[in-house]
N, C-alpha and C positions, 0 to 999 in steps of 0.2 A: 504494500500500500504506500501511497506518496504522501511524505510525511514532511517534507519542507515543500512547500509552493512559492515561487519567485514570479513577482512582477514590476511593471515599472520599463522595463527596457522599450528600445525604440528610437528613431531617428533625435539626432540631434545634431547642432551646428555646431561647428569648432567653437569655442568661448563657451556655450551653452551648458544647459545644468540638465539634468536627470537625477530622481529619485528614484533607488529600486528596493522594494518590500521583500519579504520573505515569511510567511505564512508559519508557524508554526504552531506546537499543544505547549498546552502547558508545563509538562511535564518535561520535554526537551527544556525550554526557558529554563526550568529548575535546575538541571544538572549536567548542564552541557554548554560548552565556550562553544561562540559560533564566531564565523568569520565568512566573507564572504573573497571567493577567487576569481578569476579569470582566463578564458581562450582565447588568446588572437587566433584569426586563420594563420595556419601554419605555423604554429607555436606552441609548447607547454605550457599546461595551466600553471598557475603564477597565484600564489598569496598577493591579495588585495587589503585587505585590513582584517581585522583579528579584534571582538569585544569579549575578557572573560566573568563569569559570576558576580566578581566584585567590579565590574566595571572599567577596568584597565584598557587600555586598546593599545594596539599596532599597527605600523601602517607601510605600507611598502612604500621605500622611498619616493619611488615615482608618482606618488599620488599625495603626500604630506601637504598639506596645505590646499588642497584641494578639494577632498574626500572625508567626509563625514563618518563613518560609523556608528549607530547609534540603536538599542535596544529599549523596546516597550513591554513591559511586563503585563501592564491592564490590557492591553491586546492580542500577546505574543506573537509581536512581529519583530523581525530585526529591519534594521535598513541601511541601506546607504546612499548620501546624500554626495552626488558629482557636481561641482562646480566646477568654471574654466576646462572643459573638457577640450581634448587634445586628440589628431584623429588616431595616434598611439593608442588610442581609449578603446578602441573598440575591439571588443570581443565577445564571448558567449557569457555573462557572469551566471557563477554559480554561489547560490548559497549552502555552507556547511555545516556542522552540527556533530560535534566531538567530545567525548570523554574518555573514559579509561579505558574501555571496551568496546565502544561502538563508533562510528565514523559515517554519518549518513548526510548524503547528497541530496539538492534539487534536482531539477532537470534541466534548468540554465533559461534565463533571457536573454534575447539578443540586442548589442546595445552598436549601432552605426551611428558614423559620424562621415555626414555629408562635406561633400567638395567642389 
């Protein structure tokens, strides 16, 4: 069963901002660091930012200052919020959901950046 739901992705202009959600239970919120990744075409997915339990975050360089990460607990959603987007930017993001035993994936939105 699919157990994180990603959305949000979708055309956007160089400079531009996108917000993308991620859907989850309550129960993942409770016990699992989530972070969301990314695919370029033709490329390995790549750590995008990283929020854990206590709320700490990480953020791959290349997006520092531009990228939000940020988790809701009254909804269980995670998100993250793209500003000044770059067309480097685009790829499939996925959202993740990890702890000690389990490692479970979205199924990715796709986020373009128009030229």
């Amino acid at each position: 069963q699919v157990q994180l739901v990603e959305s949000g992705g979708g055309l956007a202009q160089p400079g531009g901002s996108l917000r993308l959600s991620c859907a989850a239970s309550a129960t993942i919120f409770s016990i699992y660091t989530m972070a969301w990744y990314r695919q370029p075409p033709g490329k390995e997915r790549e750590l995008v930012a990283a929020i854990n339990r206590s709320g700490a975050t990480h953020y791959a360089n290349s997006v520092k200052g531009r990228f939000t990460i940020s988790r809701d607990g009254a909804k269980n959603t995670l998100y993250l919020q793209m500003n000044s987007l770059k067309p480097e930017d685009a790829a499939v993001y996925y959202c993740n959901a990890q702890n000690t035993y389990r490692d479970i994936w979205g199924r990715g939105t796709q986020v373009t950046l128009s030229s």
